[in-house]
N, C-alpha and C positions, 0 to 999 in steps of 0.2 A: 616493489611494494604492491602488495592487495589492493583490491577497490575492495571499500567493504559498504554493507547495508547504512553502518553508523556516516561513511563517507558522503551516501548521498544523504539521507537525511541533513548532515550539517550541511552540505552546498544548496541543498532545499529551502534549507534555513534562510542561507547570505543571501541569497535571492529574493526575499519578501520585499526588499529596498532599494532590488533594480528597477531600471526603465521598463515599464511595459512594451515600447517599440522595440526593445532590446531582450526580450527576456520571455519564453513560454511559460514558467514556472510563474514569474509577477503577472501575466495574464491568467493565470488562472487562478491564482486566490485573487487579483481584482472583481474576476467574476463572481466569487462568491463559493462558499459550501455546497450549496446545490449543484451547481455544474460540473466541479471538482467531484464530486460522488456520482455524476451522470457519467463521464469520461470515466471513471473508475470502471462502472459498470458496464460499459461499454467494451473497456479491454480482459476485462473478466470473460466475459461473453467470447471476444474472439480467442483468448485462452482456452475456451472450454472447446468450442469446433477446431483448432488446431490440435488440441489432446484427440478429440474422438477421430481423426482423421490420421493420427499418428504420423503429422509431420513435425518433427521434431527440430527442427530449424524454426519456422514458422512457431512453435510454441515456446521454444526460448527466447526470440524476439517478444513474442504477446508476452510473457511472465517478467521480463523486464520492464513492458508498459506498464503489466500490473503494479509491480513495485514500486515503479516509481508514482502512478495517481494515489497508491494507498499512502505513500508517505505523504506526500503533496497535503491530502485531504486530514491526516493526523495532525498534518503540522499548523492546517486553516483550524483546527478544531480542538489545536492546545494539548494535543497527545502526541509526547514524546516516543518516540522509538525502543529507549529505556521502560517505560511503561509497560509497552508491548511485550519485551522483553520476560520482564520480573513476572506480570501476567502468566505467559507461556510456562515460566519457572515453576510458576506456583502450582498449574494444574500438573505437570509432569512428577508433583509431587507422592501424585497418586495414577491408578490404572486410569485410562481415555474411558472406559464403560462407566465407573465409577464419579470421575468429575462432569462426565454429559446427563447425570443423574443428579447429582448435586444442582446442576444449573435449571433443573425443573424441566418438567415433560416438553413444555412449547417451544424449548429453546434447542 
């Protein structure tokens, strides 16, 4: 069987109601949304210097971190992964030049 995206979301999930001494996922929604969006941001970042240095080990490992603080921080913030999902669905509905247009200049 797959691991898939939905697998960790739900084990992200059962984890809101572990022990903190036992659990990095329950330490970091104890900490809160901010921190969870800091560490986000943090692996984003090393994402970005492993892409531009094109080690590609190294950037599979960070896009992994990635995925997992962004779920982490959807999940402290009440956004399902289905969400994101339908989201994605919707804009794929039309061309990327078209819906980056739609969502207004600043965005």
């Amino acid at each position: 069987m797959t691991f898939t995206l939905d697998d960790l979301a739900a084990l992200i999930k059962s984890r809101r109601d572990d022990s903190a001494s036992n659990s990095y996922t329950k330490q970091l929604f104890e900490a809160g949304p901010p921190r969870i969006a800091k560490k986000f941001g943090e692996e984003a970042v090393e994402a970005v210097i492993a892409a531009m240095e094109g080690d590609k080990k190294a950037l599979t490992s960070e896009a992994a971190d990635v995925l997992y603080h962004l779920l982490v921080l959807l999940e402290a913030r009440g956004v399902s992964l289905d969400e994101v999902v339908a989201e994605l669905g919707r804009r794929t509905a039309q061309s990327g030049l078209a819906e980056k247009a739609s969502r207004g200049a600043g965005k």
